[in-house]
C-alpha positions as CSV (number, residue, x, y, z in Angstrom):
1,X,2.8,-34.4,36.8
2,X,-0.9,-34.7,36.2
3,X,-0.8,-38.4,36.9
4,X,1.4,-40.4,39.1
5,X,2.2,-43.7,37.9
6,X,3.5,-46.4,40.9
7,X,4.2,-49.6,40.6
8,X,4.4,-51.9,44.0
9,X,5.1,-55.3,43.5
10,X,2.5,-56.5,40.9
11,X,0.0,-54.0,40.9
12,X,0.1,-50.4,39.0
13,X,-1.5,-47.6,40.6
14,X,-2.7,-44.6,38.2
15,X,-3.3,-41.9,40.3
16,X,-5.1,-38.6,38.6
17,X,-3.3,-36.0,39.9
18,X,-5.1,-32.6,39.4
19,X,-7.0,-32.0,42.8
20,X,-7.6,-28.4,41.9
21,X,-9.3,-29.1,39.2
22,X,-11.6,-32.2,40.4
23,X,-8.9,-34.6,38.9
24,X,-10.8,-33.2,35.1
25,X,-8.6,-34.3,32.2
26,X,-6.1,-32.2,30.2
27,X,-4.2,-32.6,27.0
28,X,-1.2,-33.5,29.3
29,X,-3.0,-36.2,31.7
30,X,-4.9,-37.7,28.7
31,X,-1.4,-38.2,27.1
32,X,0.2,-38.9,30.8
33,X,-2.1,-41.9,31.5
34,X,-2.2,-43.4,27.9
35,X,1.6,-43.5,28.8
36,X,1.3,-44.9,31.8
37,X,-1.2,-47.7,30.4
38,X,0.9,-48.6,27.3
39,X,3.9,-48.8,29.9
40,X,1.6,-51.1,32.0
41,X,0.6,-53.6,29.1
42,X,4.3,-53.7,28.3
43,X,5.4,-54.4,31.6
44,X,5.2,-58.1,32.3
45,X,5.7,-57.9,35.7
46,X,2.8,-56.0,36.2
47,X,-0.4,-57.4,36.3
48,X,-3.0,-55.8,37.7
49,X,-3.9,-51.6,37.5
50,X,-5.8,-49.5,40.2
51,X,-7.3,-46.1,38.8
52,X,-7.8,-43.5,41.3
53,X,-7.6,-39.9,41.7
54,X,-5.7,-37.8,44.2
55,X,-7.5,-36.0,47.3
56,X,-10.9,-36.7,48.8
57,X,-13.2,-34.7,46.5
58,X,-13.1,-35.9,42.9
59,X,-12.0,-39.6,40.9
60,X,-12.2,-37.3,37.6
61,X,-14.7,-34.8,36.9
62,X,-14.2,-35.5,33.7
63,X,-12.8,-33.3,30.5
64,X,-10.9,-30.4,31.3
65,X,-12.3,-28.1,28.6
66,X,-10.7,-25.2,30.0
67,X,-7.6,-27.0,30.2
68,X,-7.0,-28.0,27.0
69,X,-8.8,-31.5,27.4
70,X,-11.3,-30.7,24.4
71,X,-11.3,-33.1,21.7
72,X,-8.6,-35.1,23.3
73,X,-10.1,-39.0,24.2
74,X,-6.8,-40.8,24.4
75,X,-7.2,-41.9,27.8
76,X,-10.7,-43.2,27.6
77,X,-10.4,-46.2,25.5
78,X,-7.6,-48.1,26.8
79,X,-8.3,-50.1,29.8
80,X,-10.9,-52.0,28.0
81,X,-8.3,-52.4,25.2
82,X,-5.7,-53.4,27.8
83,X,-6.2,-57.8,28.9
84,X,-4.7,-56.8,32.6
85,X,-7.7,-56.4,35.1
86,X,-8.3,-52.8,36.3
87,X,-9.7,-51.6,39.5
88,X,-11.3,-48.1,39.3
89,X,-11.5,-46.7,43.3
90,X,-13.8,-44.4,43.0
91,X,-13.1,-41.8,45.7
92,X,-15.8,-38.8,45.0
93,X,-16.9,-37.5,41.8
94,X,-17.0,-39.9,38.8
95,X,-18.6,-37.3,36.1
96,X,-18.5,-37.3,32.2
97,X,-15.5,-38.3,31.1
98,X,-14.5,-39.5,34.7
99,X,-17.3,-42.5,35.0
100,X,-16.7,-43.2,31.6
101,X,-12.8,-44.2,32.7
102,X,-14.2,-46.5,35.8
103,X,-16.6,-48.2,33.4
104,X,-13.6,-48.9,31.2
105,X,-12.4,-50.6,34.5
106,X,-13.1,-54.3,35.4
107,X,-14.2,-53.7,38.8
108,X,-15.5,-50.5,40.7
109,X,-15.2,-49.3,44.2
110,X,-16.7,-46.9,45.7
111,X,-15.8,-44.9,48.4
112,X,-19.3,-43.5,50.6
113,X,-18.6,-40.1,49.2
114,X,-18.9,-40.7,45.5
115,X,-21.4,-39.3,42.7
116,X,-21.6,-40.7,39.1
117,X,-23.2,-39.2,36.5
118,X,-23.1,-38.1,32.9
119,X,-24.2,-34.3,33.2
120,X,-23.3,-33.6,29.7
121,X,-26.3,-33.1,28.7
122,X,-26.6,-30.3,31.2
123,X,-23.8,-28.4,28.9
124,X,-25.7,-29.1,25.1
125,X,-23.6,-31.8,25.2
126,X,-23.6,-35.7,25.2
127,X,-21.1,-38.3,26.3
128,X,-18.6,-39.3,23.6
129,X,-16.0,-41.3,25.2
130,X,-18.3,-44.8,25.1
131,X,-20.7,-43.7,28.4
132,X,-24.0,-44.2,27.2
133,X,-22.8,-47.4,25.5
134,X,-21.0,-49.2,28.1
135,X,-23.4,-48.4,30.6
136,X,-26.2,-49.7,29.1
137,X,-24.2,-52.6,29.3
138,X,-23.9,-53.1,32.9
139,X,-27.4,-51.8,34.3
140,X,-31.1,-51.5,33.2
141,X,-32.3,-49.6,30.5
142,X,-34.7,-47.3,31.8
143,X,-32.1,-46.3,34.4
144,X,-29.1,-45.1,31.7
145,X,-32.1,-42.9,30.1
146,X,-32.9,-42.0,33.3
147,X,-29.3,-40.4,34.0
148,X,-28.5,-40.3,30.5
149,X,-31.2,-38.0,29.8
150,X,-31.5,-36.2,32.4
151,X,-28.0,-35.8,33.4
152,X,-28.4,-36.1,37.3
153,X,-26.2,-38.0,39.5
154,X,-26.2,-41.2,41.8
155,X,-24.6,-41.7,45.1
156,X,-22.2,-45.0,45.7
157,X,-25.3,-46.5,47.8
158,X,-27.6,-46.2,44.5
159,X,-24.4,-47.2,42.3
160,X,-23.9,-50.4,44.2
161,X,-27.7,-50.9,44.2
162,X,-28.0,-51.4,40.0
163,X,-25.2,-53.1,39.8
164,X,-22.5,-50.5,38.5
165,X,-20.3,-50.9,41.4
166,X,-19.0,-53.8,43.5
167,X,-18.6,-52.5,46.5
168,X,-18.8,-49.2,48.7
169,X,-16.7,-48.9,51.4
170,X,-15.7,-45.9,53.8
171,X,-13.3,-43.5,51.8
172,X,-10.7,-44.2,54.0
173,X,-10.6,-47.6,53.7
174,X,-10.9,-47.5,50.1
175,X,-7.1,-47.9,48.7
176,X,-6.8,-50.4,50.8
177,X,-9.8,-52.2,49.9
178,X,-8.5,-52.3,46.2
179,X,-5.1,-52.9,47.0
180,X,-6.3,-56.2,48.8
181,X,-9.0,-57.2,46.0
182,X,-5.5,-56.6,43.3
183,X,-3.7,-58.9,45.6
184,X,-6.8,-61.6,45.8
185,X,-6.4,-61.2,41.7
186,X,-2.3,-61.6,41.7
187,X,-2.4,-65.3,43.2
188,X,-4.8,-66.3,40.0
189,X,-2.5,-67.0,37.0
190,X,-2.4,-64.2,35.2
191,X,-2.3,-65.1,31.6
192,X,-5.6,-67.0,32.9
193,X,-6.9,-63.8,34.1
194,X,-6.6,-61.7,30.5
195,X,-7.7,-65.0,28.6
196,X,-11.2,-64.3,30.9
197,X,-11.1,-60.3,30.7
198,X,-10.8,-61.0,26.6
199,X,-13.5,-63.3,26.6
200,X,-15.7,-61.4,28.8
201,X,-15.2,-58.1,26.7
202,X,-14.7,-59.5,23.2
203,X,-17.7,-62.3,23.6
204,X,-20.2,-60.2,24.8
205,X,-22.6,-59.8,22.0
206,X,-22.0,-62.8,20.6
207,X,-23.7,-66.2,20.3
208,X,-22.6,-68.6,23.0
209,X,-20.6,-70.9,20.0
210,X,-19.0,-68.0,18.9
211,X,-17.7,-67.2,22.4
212,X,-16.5,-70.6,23.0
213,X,-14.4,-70.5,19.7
214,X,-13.2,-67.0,21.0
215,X,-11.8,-68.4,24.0
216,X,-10.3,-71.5,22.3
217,X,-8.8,-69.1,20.1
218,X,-7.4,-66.4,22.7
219,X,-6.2,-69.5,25.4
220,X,-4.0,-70.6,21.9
221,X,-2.9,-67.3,21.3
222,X,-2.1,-66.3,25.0
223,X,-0.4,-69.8,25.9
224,X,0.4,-70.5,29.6
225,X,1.3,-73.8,29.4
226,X,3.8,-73.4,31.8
227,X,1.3,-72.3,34.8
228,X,-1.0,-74.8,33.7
229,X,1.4,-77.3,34.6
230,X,2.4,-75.2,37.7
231,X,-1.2,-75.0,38.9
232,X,-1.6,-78.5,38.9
233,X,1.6,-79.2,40.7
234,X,1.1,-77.3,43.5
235,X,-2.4,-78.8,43.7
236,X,-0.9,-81.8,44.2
237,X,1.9,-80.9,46.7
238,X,-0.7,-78.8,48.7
239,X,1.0,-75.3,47.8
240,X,1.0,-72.3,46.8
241,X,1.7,-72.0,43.0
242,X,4.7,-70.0,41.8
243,X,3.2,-68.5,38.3
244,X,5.4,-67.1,35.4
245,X,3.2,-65.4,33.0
246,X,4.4,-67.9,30.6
């Protein structure tokens, strides 16, 4: 298997399974993950996703061109796509196609040992999985030309000091860092929680109006009446609520 896909309680955990080759992406983990992801969106007792990859060295070094991963992107564009929250734990090297994946992801981790980059360049080549747009999204401009360009990496430290990850903890401690931070997200309602990750995503570049209709629109569509009323009730009665997804 080039990805193992778990599920413990609520939370999914994608693990990229191809240590001897820096976790890099082939034809059959680009189709293994999509799978995993489309089972995960389906899966309504399943609300929140932590991307990781297996051993201490890599997340994903990105394409596998050797291995068959050329002109395959399946796996790129889908936790974006996907309204569940994802948490990309960031264990190593995050390169190419591999940071392009965690900034698909909702919230980054970083263990102290990771790189990011986008070294394409390096190869005659640039980043065509959404990397030079998505991050110049989440940090200043003159610092995606800066790696963009250039095609050096940053460490976690440097990563969490622009902004394009949340935290950086010791790599040990890192599963179970995002393991508790997918917990902290389970006891939020969770049809609440896709109705803000659609907003978020979807409203980003548009006029504030037009992102207020959006959410008006997507809380119609998504419902949730019944934690609504939930939530408030165990306001009230001083608990914890129950939620339903419904």
């Amino acid at each position: 298997m080039a990805v193992d896909y778990q599920k413990e309680g609520r939370i999914a955990i994608f693990t990229i399974n191809r240590p001897e080759a820096m976790n890099s992406l082939n034809a059959e983990a680009h189709r293994e993950l999509s799978e995993a992801m489309i089972d995960f969106q389906n899966d309504n007792d399943l609300w929140v996703g932590i991307i990781t990859g297996a051993g201490e060295k890599a997340f994903c070094a990105g394409q596998d061109i050797r291995g068959g991963g050329a002109g395959s992107m399946a796996a790129y564009n889908l936790a974006d796509k996907i309204w569940k929250p994802f948490i990309a734990a960031i264990n190593g090297y995050a390169l190419g196609g591999g940071l392009e994946i965690a900034l698909t992801c909702d919230i980054r981790i970083a263990a102290e040992n990771a790189r990011l980059g986008l070294p394409e360049v390096l190869r005659g080549m640039n980043a065509g999985a959404g990397g030079m747009q998505r991050l110049s999204r989440f940090i200043p401009r003159a610092i995606v030309s800066w790696m963009v360009l250039s095609g050096q990496q940053i460490d976690a430290q440097e990563a969490y000091r622009i902004g394009l990850v949340n935290k950086v903890v010791p790599l040990e401690q890192l599963m179970s860092t995002a393991r508790e931070l997918a917990e902290t997200i389970c006891q939020a309602a969770p049809l609440a929680t896709r109705i803000g990750k659609e907003v978020i995503i979807r409203g980003y570049d548009m006029t504030l109006e037009q992102s207020l209709q959006l959410q008006r629109d997507v809380a119609s569509r998504h419902g949730g009446a019944e934690d609504r009323m939930e939530g408030v009730k165990a306001f009230a009665e001083k608990r914890k609520p129950v939620w339903q997804a419904k």
